[in-house]
N, C-alpha and C positions, 0 to 999 in steps of 0.2 A: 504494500500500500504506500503509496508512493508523499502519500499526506503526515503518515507517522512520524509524529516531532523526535521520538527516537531516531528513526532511521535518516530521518533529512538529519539530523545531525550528526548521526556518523560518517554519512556522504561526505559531509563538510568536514569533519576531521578526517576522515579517512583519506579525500582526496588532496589535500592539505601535504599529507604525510607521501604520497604515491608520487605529486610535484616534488618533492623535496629527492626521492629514487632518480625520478629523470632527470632534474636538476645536477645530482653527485655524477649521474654518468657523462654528462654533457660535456664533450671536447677533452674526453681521455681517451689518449691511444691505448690499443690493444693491451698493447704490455702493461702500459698502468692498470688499466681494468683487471689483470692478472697477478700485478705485484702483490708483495707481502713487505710493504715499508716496516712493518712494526714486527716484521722478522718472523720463522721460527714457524711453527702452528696458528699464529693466526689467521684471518681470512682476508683475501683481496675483494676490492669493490664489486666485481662480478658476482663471486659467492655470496657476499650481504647481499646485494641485490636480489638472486636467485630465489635464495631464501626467502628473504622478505616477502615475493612474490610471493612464494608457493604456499609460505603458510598464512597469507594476507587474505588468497583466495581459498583456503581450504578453512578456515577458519569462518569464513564470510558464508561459503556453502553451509554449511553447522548452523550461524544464523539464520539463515533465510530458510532453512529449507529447503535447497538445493540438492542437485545430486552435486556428490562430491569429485571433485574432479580429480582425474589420473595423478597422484602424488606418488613421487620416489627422494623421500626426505633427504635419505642419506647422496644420495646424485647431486643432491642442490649443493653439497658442500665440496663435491669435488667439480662445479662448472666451471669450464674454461671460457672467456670470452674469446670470440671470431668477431669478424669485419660486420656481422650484422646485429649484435648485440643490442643496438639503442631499439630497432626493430621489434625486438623481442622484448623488451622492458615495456614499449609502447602496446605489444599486444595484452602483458603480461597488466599493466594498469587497466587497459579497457574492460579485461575480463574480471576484474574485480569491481568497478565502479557499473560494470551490469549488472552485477548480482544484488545493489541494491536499487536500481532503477524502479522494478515495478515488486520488491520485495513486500513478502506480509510478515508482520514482525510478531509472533507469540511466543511475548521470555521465556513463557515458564515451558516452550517446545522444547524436551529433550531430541539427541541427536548425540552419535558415535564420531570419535576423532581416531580414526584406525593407528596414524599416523604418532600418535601418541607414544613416549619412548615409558611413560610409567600409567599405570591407568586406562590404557587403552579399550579395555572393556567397559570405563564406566561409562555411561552416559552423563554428558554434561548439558545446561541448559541452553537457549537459544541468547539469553543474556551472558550468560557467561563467555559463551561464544564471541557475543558481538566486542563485548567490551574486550575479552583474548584480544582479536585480532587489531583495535586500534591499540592497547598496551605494548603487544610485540611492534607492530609497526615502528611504532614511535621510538621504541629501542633501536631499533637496526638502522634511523633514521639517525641518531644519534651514532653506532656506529660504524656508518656511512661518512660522515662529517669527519670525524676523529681521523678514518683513513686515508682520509682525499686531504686534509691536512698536513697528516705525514708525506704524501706523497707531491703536493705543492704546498709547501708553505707559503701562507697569504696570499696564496690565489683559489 
């Protein structure tokens, strides 16, 4: 329902956070989108991105009430970007901001996150859901920032 003061506000944060993705990827080479500035086992801009997506939109299916879309969580942390990466960020935003386009919002709607590394069997609510995926979001948006800093400082 496209009218739920819930859901128009998640739109609004939600898409808020999804600008901020395209934004960290814009006008990085390959390689940068690949580095690891802060070394080691951490992750490059590609993989925060990846992620971010994957669990922005699987997270967003659980609210709405969607089918949940094809997730392979642990992939998302090994992606490499290619030359067509921003592409795929841009598909990767649309499919999230349709899922709340013509959404119907019932919190208390349980719903499974397969994907779940602890828990996986319980069911969680469609609020809990909703609110999951603006909290993560907004983490990996954070850091996103962190490592486009390392990798340009002050720009």
């Amino acid at each position: 329902m496209a009218d739920d003061p819930t859901i128009a506000a998640a739109r609004d944060v939600l898409a808020h956070g999804l600008d901020e993705l395209r934004r960290g990827v814009a006008g990085l080479t390959v390689d940068e989108l690949n580095a690891r500035p802060a070394g080691g086992d951490t992750n490059p801009v590609a993989v925060i991105v990846a992620h971010a997506l994957g669990s922005t939109h699987s997270w967003l299916g659980v609210a709405t009430g969607a089918p949940l879309p094809p997730r392979d969580r642990p992939a998302e942390f090994r992606t490499v970007a290619g030359d067509g990466f921003a592409d795929e960020v841009e598909d990767g935003i649309a499919a999230c901001l349709a899922l709340l386009g013509d959404a119907t919002f019932d919190p208390g709607r349980e719903g499974f996150a397969p994907w779940r590394t602890d828990g996986a069997d319980e069911p969680v609510t469609a609020a809990f859901a909703l609110l999951h995926a603006v909290a993560h979001l907004g983490e990996h948006v954070g850091h996103l920032h962190m490592t486009r800093e390392l990798l340009r400082p002050g720009g």
